[in-house]
N, C-alpha and C positions, 0 to 999 in steps of 0.2 A: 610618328604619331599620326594618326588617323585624321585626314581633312573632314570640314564639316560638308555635307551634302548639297549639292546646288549653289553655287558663291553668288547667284543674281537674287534667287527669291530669298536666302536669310541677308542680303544687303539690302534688300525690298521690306523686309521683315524689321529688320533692324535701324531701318531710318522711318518706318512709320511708328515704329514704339518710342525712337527717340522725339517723332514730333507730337505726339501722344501725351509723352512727359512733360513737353513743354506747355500742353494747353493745360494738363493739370493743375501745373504751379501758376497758371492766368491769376494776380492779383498779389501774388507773393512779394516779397521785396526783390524788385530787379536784377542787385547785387550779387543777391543770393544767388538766384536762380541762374545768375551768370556764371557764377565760382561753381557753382554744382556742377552745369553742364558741361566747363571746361576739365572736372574734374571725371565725369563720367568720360571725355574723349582722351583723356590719358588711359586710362584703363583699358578699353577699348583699340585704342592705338597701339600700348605695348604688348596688349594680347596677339595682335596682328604681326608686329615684329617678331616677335616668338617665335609662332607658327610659321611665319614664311621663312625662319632660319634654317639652312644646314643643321645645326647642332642641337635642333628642340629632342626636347629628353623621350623616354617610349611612351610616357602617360603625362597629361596637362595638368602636371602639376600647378606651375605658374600662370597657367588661365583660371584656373578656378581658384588661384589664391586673389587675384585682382579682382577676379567676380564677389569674391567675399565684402573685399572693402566696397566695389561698386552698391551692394545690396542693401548692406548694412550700415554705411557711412557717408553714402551719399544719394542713392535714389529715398529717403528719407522724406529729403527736403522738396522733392516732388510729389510726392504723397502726405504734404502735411494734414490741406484738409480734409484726405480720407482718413487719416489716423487719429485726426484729433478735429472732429469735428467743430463747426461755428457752436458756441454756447456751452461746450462740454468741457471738463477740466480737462489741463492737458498734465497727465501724471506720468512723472517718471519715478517707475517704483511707486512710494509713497510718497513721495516730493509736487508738490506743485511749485514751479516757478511762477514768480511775478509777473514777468512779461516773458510769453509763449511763442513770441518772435524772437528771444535770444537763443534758442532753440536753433534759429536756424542764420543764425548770425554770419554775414559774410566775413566778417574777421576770421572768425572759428574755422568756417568754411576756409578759407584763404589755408589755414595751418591744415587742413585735412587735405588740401591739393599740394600741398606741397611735403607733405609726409608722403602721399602717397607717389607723386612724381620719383621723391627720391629713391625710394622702395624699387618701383620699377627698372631707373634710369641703373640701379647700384646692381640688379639682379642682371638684368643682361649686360650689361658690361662686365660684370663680376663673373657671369658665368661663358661668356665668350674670349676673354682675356687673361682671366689672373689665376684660373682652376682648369685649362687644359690638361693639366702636368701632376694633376694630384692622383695619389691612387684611389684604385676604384674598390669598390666591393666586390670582393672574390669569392665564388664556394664553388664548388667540386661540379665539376661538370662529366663527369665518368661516373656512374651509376646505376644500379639497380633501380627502378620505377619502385618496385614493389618496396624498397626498404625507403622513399622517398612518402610513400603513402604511408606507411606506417608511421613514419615522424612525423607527419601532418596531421594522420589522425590523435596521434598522441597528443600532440598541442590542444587539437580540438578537445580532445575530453578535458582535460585541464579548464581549458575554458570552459564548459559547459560546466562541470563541478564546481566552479567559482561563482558559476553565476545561480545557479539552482541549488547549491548545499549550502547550509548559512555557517558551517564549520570550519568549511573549507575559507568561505570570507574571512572566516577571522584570525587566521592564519601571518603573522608578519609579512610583511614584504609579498607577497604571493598575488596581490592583483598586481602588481606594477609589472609583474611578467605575464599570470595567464591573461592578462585582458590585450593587452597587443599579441599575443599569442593565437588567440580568435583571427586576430585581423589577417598573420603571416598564414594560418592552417586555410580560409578560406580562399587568400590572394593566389597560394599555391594549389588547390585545389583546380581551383575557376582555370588558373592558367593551361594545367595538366586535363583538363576537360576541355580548353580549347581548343590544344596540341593534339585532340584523343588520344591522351592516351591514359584516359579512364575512361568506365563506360557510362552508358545512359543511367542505370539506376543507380549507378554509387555516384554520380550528379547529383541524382534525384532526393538520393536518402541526405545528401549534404547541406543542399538548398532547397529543398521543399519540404524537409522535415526540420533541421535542426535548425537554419536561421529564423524561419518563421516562429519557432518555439522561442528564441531569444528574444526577438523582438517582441513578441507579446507577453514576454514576462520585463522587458523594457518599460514596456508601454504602460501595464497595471504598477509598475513602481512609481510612475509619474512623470519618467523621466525622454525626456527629447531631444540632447546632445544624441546620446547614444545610437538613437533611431536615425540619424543625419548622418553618423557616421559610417552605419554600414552602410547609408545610401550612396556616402561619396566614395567608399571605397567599392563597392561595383558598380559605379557610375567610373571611375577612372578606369580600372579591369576592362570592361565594355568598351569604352573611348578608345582603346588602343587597336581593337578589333573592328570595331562597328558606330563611326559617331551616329549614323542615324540610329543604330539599336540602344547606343547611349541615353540619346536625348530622348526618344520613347521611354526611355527608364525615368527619366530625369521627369517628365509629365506624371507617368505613371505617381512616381514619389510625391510629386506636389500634390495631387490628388489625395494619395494616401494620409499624407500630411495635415490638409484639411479638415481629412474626416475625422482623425485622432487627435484632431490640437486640444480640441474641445473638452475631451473623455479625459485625455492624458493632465492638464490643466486640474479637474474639477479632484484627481486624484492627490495631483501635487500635494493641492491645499487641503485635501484631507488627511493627508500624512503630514502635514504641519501641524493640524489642529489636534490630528486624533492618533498619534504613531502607533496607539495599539490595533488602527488600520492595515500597518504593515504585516502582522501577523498571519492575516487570513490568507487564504489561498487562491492560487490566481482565478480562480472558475466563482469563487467568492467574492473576487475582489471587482469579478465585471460582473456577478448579479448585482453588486451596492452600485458599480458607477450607472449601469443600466438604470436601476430606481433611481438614483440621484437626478440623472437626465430627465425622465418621465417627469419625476414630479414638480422639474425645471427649479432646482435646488437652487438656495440665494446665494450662495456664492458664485455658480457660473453665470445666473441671472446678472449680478452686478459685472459681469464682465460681457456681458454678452449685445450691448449695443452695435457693437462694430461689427458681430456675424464672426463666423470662424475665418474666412481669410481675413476681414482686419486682424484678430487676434493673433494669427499666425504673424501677419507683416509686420506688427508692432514687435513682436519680442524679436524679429530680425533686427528691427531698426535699432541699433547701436549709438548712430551718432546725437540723438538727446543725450545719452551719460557721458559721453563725449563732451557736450557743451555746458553741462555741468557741472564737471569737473577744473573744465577751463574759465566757464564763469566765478568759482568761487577759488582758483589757486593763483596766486598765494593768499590773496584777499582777505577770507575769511577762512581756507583752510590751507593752513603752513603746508610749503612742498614737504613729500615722503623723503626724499633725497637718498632714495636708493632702496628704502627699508625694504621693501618687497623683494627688492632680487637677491638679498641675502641668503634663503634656503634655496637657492639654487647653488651655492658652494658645499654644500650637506647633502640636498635632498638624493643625490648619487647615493648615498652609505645606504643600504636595505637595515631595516629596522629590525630585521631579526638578527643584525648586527652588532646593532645601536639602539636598545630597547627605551632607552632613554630620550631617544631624539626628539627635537620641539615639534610638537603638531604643526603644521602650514593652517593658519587662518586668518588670513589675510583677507579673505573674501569676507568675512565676517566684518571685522576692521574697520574695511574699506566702504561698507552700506553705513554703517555708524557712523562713520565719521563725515561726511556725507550726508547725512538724516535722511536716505534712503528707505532704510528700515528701522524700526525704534531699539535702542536700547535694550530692551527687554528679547529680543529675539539673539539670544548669545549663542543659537544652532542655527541660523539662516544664513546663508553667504551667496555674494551677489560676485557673478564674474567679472572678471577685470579686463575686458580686453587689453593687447599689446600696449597700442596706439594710446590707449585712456592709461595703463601703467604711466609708459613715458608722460605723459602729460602731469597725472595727480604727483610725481614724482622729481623732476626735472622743470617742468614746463616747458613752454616752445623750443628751446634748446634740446632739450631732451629728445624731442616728436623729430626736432630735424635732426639729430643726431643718430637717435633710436632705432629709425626707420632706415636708414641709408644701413647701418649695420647689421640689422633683418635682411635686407634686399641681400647685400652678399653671403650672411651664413646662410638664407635661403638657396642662394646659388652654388656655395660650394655642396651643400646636400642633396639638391639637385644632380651636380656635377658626381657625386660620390654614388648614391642610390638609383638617378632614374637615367640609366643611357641603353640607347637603342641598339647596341651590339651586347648587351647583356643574354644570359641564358634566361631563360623561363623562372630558374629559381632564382634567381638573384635578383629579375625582376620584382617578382612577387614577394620577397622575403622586405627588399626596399622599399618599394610601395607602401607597405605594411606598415616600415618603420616610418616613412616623413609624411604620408597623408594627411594624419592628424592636424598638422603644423598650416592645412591651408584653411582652417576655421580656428582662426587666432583669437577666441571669447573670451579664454582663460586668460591667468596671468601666467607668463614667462618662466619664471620656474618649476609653476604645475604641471605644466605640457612638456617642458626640456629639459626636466632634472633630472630623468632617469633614463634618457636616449642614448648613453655612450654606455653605460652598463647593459642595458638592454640590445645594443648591436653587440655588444660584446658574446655576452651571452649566447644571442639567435648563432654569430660565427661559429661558436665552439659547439652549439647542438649539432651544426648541420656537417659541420669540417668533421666531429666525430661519429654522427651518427652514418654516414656516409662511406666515411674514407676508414676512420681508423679502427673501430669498432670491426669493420666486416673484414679489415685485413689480418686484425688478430682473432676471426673466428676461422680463417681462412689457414692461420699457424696452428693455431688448434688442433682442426682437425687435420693436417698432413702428419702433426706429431703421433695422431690416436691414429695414423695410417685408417683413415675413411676417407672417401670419396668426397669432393665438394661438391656440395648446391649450382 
């Protein structure tokens, strides 16, 4: 894995941001602010162990999984007063709490350092100790380039038809493969253009024609997971090659990010109010957020005190529903006691299997019950992070149990998908599959229920399209006595 550039100026860097954070939270409750920033030096600390190990994987996966919870779970509590200004309601979702200091409660906090310690301490131990011995990801490492691009482009078209045909969407089972499908066709791509051993413009037609088109049809749907996610999968791609070229990426993207939170937002909520929104056309869909913006339409108007990075940092900041959830369980809302990870024993079967199978709505549920969002919104569903499952679910037991056993399935996935003596494709194909897994917003068996089908799967495209296919075109033609390719 790629070191980061200059180790004096980003430790220069990184101790005036941490004293930076600390003048921010000037006034906050001490406690807090204590439990925060010992929570921020875990993170930070196992990221450092990682990287200076022998056996860190080809792509940082496990830094930017810690970065997640640093962002989202604990630099919050240093940012209180820019998120939620003196005199302003502090809303999470549609909820106002009573008192806007339990928010950042050092008890709570106390359980967020200590999920997160064990995450970290269970992930490198787990993956230096108890997963040497496991097998790895294997695909064919004797090949044709050219039959290697063909199956990548194959993949991509799949993707792109799923994402611009609305027929193709509605197909069973069929996003649960092409949408990871996208991720494996570019991962392999990016790698084989790093390798050269493709050229400049078949680069060019891949990433400067067809990601850009995705993500602007991303972007007029409303949606900003998606758009974060190709950023961290060629923010990882990058990292293994270039961390300065990475983290220029990584700037570029927060930029990017700013300027669309705003656009992508005032869309969201007009495909709430109006879905026959969704219909128009994407050249349609940005002349209406264009006027909506000009004429400083009152729904972004009411969102817009914080300016576009507040609104950006707020929908990062996670740990409010966090302390929501642990403010009111069991209290006034009975633990889940499992309910949610139940479709995760199912969600495996593809529904064009099982056309019967129960919808996943959970996220819906979970805002309701909750009084998140009202009753009356039975199509609105709010993500469930890991961390916040375990909790509304288990409670502290759960968060210190939960967390320890992420930390090592994260490590044995690690251990199986991202190792440095891997080829290119195997790289890429892994990557593809566990990156997801390092922006944990969802719940647990939305992001993991279809991972062991789906490795499945990617195995036998590439083991056949590779190996077995071209050996029985290779019988073929000796039978029909022609000449091979």
């Amino acid at each position: 894995m790629s070191t980061l550039p200059g180790k004096l100026p980003v430790t220069a860097a990184l101790a005036l941001l941490f004293a930076g954070l600390l003048t921010a939270a000037w006034g906050l409750p001490p406690a807090s602010v204590a439990v925060a920033a010992a929570a921020m030096a875990v993170c930070g600390a196992s990221v450092l162990v990682y990287a200076r190990g022998a056996d860190a994987g080809a792509f940082p996966v496990f830094p930017l999984l810690m970065s997640f919870y640093a962002v989202c779970f604990v630099l919050p509590v240093f940012l209180f007063d820019y998120l939620w200004p003196s005199g302003g309601p502090k809303f999470v979702y549609r909820l106002v709490p009573n008192d806007p200091l339990s928010l950042i409660d050092a008890g709570i906090l106390a359980s967020v350092l200590a999920g997160v310690t064990l995450l970290a301490v269970a992930f490198l131990l787990g993956r230096r100790w108890m997963t040497p011995r496991l097998p790895r990801f294997a695909l064919p490492r004797q090949f044709d380039d050219r039959r290697l691009i063909v199956l990548a482009w194959l993949l991509l078209a799949g993707h792109l038809l799923h994402i611009f045909v609305p027929a193709v969407q509605r197909l069973p089972s069929v996003g649960q493969f092409l949408t990871p499908a996208g991720y494996v066709a570019y991962a392999v791509l990016l790698l084989m253009w790093r390798d050269k051993r493709i050229n400049g413009w078949h680069a060019a037609v891949v990433f400067c024609i067809t990601l850009p088109a995705i993500l602007v049809k991303k972007a007029t749907g409303g949606l900003l997971t998606p758009l974060m996610l190709y950023g961290i999968l060629i923010f990882l791609l990058l990292f293994a090659a270039s961390a300065r070229k990475a983290l220029m990426l990584a700037l570029a993207g927060g930029a990017f990010l700013l300027l669309c939170y705003g656009p992508t937002t005032v869309v969201r909520e007009k495909l709430i109010v109006h879905p026959e929104f969704n219909g128009l056309s994407i050249a349609q869909k940005i002349d209406a957020v264009s006027g909506l913006l000009s004429h400083r339409h009152r729904d972004f108007e009411r969102m817009k005190p914080l300016g576009s990075t507040g609104m950006v940092v707020r929908r990062l900041a996670l740990l409010p529903l966090y302390a929501v959830v642990a403010t009111k369980t069991p209290d006034e809302v009975p633990y889940w006691g499992g309910t949610t990870y139940k479709p995760a024993l199912t969600s495996f079967v593809p529904r064009a299997l099982w056309p019967g199978k129960p919808t996943e709505t959970n996220g819906n549920a979970f805002g309701r019950r909750y009084d998140l969002i009202t009753p009356a919104h039975l199509q609105m569903s709010v993500n469930i992070p890991w961390i916040v499952e375990m909790r509304a679910n288990f409670g502290l037991a759960g968060v210190l149990v939960g967390m320890t056993l992420v930390g090592l399935l994260m490590a044995l996935l690690d251990r199986f998908f991202n190792r440095r003596e891997a080829s290119s494709l195997e790289q890429g194909v892994g990557i593809a599959i566990i990156f997801p897994l390092v922006y944990q917003e969802s719940n647990f068996s939305l992001m993991c229920g279809s991972l062991l089908p789906l490795t499945i799967c990617l195995w036998l495209y590439f083991r056949l399209g590779l190996t077995w296919f071209p050996n029985l075109e290779s019988k073929i033609l000796a039978a029909l006595g022609r000449p091979l390719r």
